[in-house]
N, C-alpha and C positions, 0 to 999 in steps of 0.2 A: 531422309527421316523415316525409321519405321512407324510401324502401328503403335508398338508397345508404348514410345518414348513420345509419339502422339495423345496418346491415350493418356501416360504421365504427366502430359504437359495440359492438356484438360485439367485432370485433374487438381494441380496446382492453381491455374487459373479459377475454378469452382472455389479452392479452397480461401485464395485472398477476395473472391466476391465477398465472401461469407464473413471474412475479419472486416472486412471494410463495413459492409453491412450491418454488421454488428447484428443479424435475423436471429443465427445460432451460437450459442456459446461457443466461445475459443474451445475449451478442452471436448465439447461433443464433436466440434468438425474434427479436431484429434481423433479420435477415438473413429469416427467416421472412415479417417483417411484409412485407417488401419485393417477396418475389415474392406475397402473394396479393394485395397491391395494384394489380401488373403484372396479374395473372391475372383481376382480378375488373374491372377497366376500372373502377375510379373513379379510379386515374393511370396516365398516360402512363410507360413508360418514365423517359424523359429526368427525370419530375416522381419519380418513384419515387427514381433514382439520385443526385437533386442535392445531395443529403449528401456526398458523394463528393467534388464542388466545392467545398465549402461553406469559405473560406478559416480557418475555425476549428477546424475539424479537423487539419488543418496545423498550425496555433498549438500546439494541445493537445502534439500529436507533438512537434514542436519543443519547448515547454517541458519536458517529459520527459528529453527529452537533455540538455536545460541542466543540469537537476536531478541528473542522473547526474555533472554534470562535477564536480557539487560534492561528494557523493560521491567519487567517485573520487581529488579531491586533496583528500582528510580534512579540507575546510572544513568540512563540516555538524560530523565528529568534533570535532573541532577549537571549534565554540562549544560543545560538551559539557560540552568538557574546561573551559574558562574559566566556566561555569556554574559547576563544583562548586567551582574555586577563588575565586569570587565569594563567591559563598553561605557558605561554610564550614558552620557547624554549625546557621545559624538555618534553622530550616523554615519560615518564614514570608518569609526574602527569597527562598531558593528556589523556593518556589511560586510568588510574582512572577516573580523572572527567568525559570523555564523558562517562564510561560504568556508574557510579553513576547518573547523567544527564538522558541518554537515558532509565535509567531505573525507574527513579521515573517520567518523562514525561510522557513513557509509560504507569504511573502505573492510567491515570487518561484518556488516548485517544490513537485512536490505534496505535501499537507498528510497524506496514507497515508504517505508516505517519510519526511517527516521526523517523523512521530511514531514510525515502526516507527524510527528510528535514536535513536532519543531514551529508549524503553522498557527498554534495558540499560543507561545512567546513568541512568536515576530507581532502575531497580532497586538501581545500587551505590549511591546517595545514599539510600537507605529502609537498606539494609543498615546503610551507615558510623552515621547517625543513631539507628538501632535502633528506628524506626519501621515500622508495615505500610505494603507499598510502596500500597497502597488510597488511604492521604491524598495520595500525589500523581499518581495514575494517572488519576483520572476529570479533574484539574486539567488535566493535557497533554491527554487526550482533547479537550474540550472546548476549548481553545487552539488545537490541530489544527483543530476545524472552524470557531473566527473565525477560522482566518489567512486563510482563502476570503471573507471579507469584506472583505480587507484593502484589495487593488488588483485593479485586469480583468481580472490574467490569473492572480489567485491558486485559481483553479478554474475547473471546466467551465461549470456554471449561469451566471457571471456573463458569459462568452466566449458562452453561447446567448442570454442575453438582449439581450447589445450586439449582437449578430445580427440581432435579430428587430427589435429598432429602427432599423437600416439598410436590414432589407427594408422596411420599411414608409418608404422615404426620409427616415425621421429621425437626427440626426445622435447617433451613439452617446456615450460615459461616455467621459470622458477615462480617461488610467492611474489615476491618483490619485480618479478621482469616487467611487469606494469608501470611502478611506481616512474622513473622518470619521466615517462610522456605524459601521467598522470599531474604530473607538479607541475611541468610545464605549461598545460592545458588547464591546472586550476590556478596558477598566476598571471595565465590570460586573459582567463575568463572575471580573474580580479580586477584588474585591470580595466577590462571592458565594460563590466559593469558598473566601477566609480569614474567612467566617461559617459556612458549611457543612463546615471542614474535618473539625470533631468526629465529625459523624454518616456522613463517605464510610468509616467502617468500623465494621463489628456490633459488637454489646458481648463483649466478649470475646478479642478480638484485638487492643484495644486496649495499645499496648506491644510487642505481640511482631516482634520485627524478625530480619531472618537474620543472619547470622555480617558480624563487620564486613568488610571490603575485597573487590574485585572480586575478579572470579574469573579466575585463568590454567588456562594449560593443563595444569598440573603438580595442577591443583586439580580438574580434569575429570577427569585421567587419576583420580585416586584415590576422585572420587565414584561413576566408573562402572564401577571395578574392573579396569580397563587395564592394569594392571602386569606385568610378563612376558608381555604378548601380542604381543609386536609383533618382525617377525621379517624383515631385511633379505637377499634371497636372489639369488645372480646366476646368470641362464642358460647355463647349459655348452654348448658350439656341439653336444653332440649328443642336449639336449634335445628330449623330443618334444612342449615345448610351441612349439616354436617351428614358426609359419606357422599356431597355431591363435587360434582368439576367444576371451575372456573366455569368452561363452554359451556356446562348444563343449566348454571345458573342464570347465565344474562343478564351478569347485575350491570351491567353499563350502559345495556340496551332499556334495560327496565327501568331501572332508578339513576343511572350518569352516575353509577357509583364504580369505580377507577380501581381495582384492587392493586395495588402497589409492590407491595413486602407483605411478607406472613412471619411472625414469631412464634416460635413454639418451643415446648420445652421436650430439651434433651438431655439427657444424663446430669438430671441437676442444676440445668441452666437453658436460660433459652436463648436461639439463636436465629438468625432472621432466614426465613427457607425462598428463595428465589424462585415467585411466581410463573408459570404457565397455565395453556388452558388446558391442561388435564391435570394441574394439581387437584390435591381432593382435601377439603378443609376437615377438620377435626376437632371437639371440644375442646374448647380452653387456648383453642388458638386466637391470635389478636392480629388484626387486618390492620393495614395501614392501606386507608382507603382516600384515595382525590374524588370529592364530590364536585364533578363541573358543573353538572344543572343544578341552577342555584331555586330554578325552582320546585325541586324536589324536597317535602319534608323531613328532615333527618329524623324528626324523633318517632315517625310513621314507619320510618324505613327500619331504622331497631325494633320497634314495634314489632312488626311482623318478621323479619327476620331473625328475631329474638338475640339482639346483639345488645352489651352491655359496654357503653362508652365508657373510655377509658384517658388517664390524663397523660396528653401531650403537650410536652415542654419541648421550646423553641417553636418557632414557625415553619409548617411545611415541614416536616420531619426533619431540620435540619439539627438536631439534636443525637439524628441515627446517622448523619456523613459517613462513619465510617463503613455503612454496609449498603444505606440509600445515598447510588450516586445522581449527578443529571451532568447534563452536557447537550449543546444545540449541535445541529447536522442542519445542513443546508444543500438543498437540492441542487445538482447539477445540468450540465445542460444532455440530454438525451437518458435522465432518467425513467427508470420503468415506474416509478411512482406517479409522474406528472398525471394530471386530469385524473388520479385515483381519488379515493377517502381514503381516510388510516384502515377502517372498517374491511374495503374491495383488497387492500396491500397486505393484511394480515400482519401487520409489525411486530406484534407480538410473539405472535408463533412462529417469522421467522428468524427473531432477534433478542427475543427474550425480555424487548424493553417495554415499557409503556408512554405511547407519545402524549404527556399532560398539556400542551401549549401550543399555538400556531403564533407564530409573525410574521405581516403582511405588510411592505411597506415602510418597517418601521413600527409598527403597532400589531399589539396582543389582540387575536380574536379569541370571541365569546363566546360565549353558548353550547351545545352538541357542535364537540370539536369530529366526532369519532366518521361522520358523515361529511367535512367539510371538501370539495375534491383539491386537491395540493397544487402550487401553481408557482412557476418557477422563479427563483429567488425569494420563496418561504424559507423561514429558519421552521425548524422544528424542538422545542423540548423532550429529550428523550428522560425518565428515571427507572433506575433500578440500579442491578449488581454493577459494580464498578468496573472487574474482569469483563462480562460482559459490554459494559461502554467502552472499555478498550480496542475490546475486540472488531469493532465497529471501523477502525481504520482500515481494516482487511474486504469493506465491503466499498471503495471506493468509486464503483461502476452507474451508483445510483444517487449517491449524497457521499457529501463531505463532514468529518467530526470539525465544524470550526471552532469550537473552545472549547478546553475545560476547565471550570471555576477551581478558584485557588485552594482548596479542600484535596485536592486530587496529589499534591504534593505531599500529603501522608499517607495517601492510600496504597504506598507502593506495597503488597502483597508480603513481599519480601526483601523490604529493604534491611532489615536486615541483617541479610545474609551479602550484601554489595559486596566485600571486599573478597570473598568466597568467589562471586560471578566475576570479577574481575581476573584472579587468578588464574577461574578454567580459561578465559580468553585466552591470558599470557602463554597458557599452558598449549593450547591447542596453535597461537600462531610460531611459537618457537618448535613446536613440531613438524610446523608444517617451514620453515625458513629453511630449519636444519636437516629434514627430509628421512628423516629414519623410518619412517612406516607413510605409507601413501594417505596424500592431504584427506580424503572420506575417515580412516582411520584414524583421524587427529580430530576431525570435526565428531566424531560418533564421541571418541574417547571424551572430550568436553561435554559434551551431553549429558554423558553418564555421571561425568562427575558434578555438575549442575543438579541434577537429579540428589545426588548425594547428599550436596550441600544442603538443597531444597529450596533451591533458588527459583526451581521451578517442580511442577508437579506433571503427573503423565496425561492428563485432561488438559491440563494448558499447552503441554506439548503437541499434542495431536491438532488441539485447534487452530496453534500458532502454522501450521503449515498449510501455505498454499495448493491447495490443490490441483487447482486449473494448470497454474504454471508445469507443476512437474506433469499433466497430463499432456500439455501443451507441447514439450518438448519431446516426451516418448514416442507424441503421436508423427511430429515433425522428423524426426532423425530418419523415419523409413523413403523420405522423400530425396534423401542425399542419396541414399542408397541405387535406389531406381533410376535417379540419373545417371549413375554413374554405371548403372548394367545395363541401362538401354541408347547408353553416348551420349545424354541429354550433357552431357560433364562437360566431354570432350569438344561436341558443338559447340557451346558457350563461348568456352575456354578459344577454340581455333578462330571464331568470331573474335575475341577479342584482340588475341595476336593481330589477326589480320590487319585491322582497324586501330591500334597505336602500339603496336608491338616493336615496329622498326625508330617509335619515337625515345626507345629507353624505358628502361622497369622502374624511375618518379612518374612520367606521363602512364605507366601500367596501373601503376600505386594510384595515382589521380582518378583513374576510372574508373578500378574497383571500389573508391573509398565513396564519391559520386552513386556508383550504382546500388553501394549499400545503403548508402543514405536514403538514394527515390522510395527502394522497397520497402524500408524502415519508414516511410511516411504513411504506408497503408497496411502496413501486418506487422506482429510485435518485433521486439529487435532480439530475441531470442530467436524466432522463427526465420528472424531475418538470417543471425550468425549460422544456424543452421543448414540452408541454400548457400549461402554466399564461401563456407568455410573450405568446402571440396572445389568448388572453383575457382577460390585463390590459390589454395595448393596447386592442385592442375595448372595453373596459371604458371605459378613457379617452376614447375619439374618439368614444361614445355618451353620454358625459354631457360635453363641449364643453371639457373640462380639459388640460393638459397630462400625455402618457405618460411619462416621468422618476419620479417618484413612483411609479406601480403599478410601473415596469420594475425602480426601484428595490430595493422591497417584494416580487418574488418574487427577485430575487436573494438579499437576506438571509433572505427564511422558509426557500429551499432549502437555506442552507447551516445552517439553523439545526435540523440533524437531534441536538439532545439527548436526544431524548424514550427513546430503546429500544435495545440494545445490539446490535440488525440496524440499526438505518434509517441508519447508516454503516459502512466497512471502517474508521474510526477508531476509530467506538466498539467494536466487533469485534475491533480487536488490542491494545486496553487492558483488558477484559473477563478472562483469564486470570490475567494478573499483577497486576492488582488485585485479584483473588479476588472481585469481583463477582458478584451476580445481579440478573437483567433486572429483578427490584421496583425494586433500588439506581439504577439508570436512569430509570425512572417515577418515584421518589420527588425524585429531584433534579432530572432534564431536565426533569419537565412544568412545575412551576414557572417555571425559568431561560427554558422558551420562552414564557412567558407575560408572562415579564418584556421579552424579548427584543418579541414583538408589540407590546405596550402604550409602549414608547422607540420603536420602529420609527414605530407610527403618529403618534409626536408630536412626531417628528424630523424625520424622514424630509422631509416637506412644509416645513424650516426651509431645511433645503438646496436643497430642488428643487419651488418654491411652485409650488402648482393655478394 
C-alpha cells in the first residue's frame, strides 16, 4: 500500500466521520474533498473538477425542475386526491394503491418530493379510517425508496452507475433497463407489508386514529388559538413607519405585533408583497398583522404608529387563502432548532415564513411565543406565501411539513396549465425510451418547454433544485477516481475475489450487494453508488464476466436504504408521523433488505446473464 492511496483512504475515512456526524454539511465536506485533492497532488485540477462536467449532474438538475412542474400544476396533488377516492374505506387496497402510486411518481421525480407530498393524505386517509397513521407511513416510506428502482432517472445512484459504465466505454441501462427488478421489488415489498401491516404499530395504539376529516384552515386557526389575533391595518401617509424595515422596526419585539402579508397597490390593483426583514413599508400599504400579546393595547399601538384599522372579513385572514397560506412542520429528531426560540433560529429570514403558533403535547401555547425554546415533538404553525410553504419540503434536515389544510388543493400556482406539464413529461420520457438525443437532452428540452407552458417560472426553477445533492456528488466522483490511480480499486477488488470469488459471481453479487448496503447505512446512497460503482466493474473485468449484473446490483442495494430511519431523507420524513422508532426500522427494513438481496442475487443474472 502506498502513501498516496494511504493518504486516499484517510481521507475517505474523515469524509464518512463527517456524514455520519452530521458536524459539517454534506455538500461543504464535498467541496472540501475537492480542494485537498488539488492541494495534495494526487489530482490534477482539471481531474478534481470533472464532476462539474459530468453530463449527469445536469440530468439530476433537470429532473428536479421537471418534478416541481408537477407540483406546481397539482398533478402530484391531484393522484392524492384519486387515491382516497379509489381506496375508499379498505386499508388494504389503499396500501396497494399508494405504494403502486408513490412508486411510479417516483419513477419520473424525486422520490423525497413525492413522498413529503403524499405524507398529509396518508395522514387524512389514517384519520378518516380511524387507524394509526403508522400502518401506512413505513408502507409509502418504503414505496418512496423502490420508486428509484424503477427507471434510470428515477434517482441519483442509478444516473452514477449508468456513468460509470460509459466511462469505462460500456454501453449504459436503457430508460426502462430498471423497470423489471423494480416491479419485482415493489410486489414484494406489497406483499410484505400487507403481512407486516399488524406489527408497523406498538401494542397499544392499535385503533387509536385522529379526529375524522382533513384539516382546514378554520381547523388550525382554532387548534392553535388564532382567534381574535389578527388585525388588518393601513398606513396613514404620516406614519413613521414608513421608509423603515421590518428588522428596524421591532414591531414583534415591542408590541407582539406579527407582520404577516403586506398589500399594496400595483398597476391599478393591489397585490399581497411577501414579507421579509428588509422589506420597507410604504404609505397606503395595509399589514396583515398576528397580534399574540394579547396584552398589548391595539388602539395605542395605531396610535402611535399611526395605522388606520381596516375591515377584515373571515377569521384569521382566512378570507386571503389564496395568497396567506399556513401549514404545521414538526420537529425532528437531530434538528438544529431543538432548545432554540423562533427568535435565536431566525425562521423568518431563513424561510420566509412567520411561525404564529406552538403545540406542546397536544395543546396550543400562549403568550410571547417568539422566545419560547422549541422542544422535540412541537408542532409548529408556519403562515405566509404558499410557494414558499411548499418549499419547505426541501428543508427536511431540521422539521417535517406534516400537513397541509385543505385550501392548499386550489393553491396549485399553475394548475392550470396540468395537462401542458403532463405532456412535457410524455415528451421527455419518449425521448428518452426511444434515445435520439442523450437522456440530459430530453430532460433540459422538458424544461424549456415547462417554462413555455408556464407551468413553471425561472425563480421556482432555481429554487426547486437541490443543491447539496448535486454538490454532493461532484464532490464524490473525484474519489472513484483516486482509487483507481492509486490501486485503492484494484485492492478492494483482488480482496474480494480472493475471499468468495472461487464461490461463483451470485455469492460475488451477494457481497457486493451486503457491502453496499453496510456503507449506505452511514453516507448517502448516492455517495455510496459512487465508491461502490468502479469496484463492481473492477470486479467484473477481473473475473472475465459481464458488468451489467454488478452495475446492476449496486444500483438496487443503493436504493435499498430500509434498514434505519437516517440511511434515507425518506425514511427520515415518515419517522414523525408514523410515530416510529429507529428499533421499528431495524425490526422491519433488515429483514425486507435481506429479502431484497437474496431476489436481487437470483434475478438480477435472469435479465442481464454473466
Amino acid at each position: 500500500m502506498n502513501s498516496e492511496l494511504i493518504w486516499v483512504l484517510c481521507m475517505l475515512v474523515g469524509a464518512i466521520y463527517l456524514f455520519i456526524t452530521n458536524k459539517v454539511r454534506m455538500d461543504v465536506v464535498a467541496l472540501l474533498i475537492i480542494i485537498l485533492f488539488v492541494l495534495s497532488g494526487i489530482l490534477t485540477l482539471p481531474e478534481a473538477l470533472a464532476g462539474f462536467s459530468d453530463p449527469n449532474v445536469i440530468l439530476i438538475a433537470a429532473l428536479f425542475v421537471v418534478g416541481e412542474g408537477l407540483v406546481r400544476t397539482g398533478i402530484a396533488y391531484q393522484v392524492g386526491d384519486m387515491l382516497v377516492k379509489v381506496a375508499g374505506s379498505s386499508e388494504i387496497r389503499m396500501l396497494v394503491l399508494l405504494m403502486v402510486a408513490v412508486s411510479l411518481l417516483g419513477a419520473v421525480m424525486s422520490s423525497t418530493g413525492v413522498v413529503a407530498i403524499f405524507i398529509p393524505v396518508v395522514l387524512s386517509v389514517a384519520n378518516r379510517m380511524g387507524i394509526p397513521a403508522g400502518r401506512l407511513m413505513m408502507p409509502l416510506g418504503f414505496a418512496g425508496l423502490i420508486s428509484g428502482m424503477m427507471t434510470l432517472v428515477a434517482t441519483p445512484p442509478n444516473m452514477v452507475v449508468n456513468s460509470e459504465l460509459m466511462r469505462h466505454g460500456i454501453q449504459g441501462f436503457s430508460f426502462f433497463g430498471f423497470t423489471p427488478m423494480g416491479l419485482i421489488i415493489l410486489v414484494m415489498g406489497i406483499v410484505y407489508m400487507l403481512l407486516m401491516r399488524g406489527s408497523l404499530v406498538r401494542e397499544g395504539e392499535e385503533g387509536k386514529g385522529k379526529q375524522a376529516g382533513r384539516s382546514t384552515m378554520r381547523d388550525l386557526i382554532r387548534d392553535y388559538r388564532l382567534a381574535g389575533r389578527a388585525r388588518r391595518l393601513a398606513i396613514r401617509p404620516d406614519s413613521p413607519l414608513i421608509g423603515q424595515t421590518l428588522d428596524e422596526l421591532q414591531l414583534r419585539a415591542s408590541y407582539g405585533a406579527n407582520v404577516i402579508g403586506v398589500e399594496r397597490w400595483r398597476k391599478f390593483r393591489r397585490v399581497m408583497v411577501t414579507v421579509s426583514g428588509v422589506t420597507e413599508f410604504q404609505a397606503k400599504d395595509v399589514l396583515l398583522i398576528d397580534m399574540s400579546d394579547p396584552e398589548v393595547d391595539i388602539r395605542e399601538f395605531c396610535r402611535e404608529a399611526r395605522l388606520e384599522p381596516m375591515i377584515l372579513r373571515g377569521e384569521y385572514f382566512s378570507d386571503q387563502a389564496r395568497e396567506v397560506g399556513m401549514a404545521e412542520v414538526s420537529l425532528i429528531p437531530g434538528s438544529r432548532m431543538l432548545g432554540k426560540s423562533i427568535r435565536e433560529v431566525a425562521f423568518r429570514s431563513h424561510y420566509g415564513l412567520s411561525v404564529v403558533g406552538i403545540r406542546r403535547d397536544g395543546e396550543a401555547l400562549t403568550g410571547k411565543l417568539v422566545d419560547e425554546p422549541l422542544q422535540m415533538g412541537d408542532s409548529l404553525l408556519v403562515v405566509g406565501n404558499w410557494s414558499l410553504i411548499r418549499l419547505l419540503q426541501t428543508h427536511s434536515r431540521d422539521f417535517l411539513l406534516l400537513g397541509l389544510p385543505a385550501e392548499v388543493d386550489e393553491m396549485a400556482p399553475a394548475r392550470s396549465q396540468a395537462i401542458h406539464a403532463l405532456i412535457c413529461l410524455g415528451i421527455m420520457v419518449v425521448l428518452m425510451v426511444t434515445d435520439p438525443v442523450p437522456n440530459v437532452v430530453a430532460a433540459l428540452v422538458a424544461c424549456l418547454l415547462m417554462g413555455k407552458f408556464r407551468c413553471i417560472d425561472m425563480e421556482s426553477a432555481y429554487k426547486s433544485i437541490h443543491w447539496p445533492t448535486l454538490i454532493l456528488i461532484v464532490g464524490m466522483l473525484p474519489f472513484a477516481l483516486a482509487l483507481q490511480k492509486t490501486g485503492g480499486v484494484d485492492m478492494i477488488v483482488g480482496g474480494l475475489i480472493a475471499a468468495v470469488g472461487e464461490m461463483g459471481p451470485r455469492a460475488m453479487l451477494a457481497s457486493l450487494f451486503a457491502l453496499c448496503a453496510l456503507i449506505g447505512l452511514f453516507i448517502s446512497n448516492t455517495a455510496t453508488a459512487v465508491l461502490m460503482a468502479p469496484i463492481a466493474l473492477g470486479t467484473a473485468q477481473q473475473m472475465g464476466i459481464s458488468p451489467y449484473p454488478f452495475a446492476m446490483t449496486i444500483a438496487i442495494a443503493a436504493s435499498a436504504a430500509f434498514m434505519t430511519p437516517v440511511s434515507s431523507p425518506v425514511n427520515t420524513l415518515v419517522l414523525g408521523p408514523g410515530n416510529y422508532k429507529f428499533v421499528d426500522f431495524v425490526r422491519i427494513g433488515v429483514p425486507f433488505t435481506l429479502l431484497v438481496m437474496v431476489v436481487s442475487v437470483i434475478a438480477i443474472p435472469w435479465f442481464f446473464p454473466f
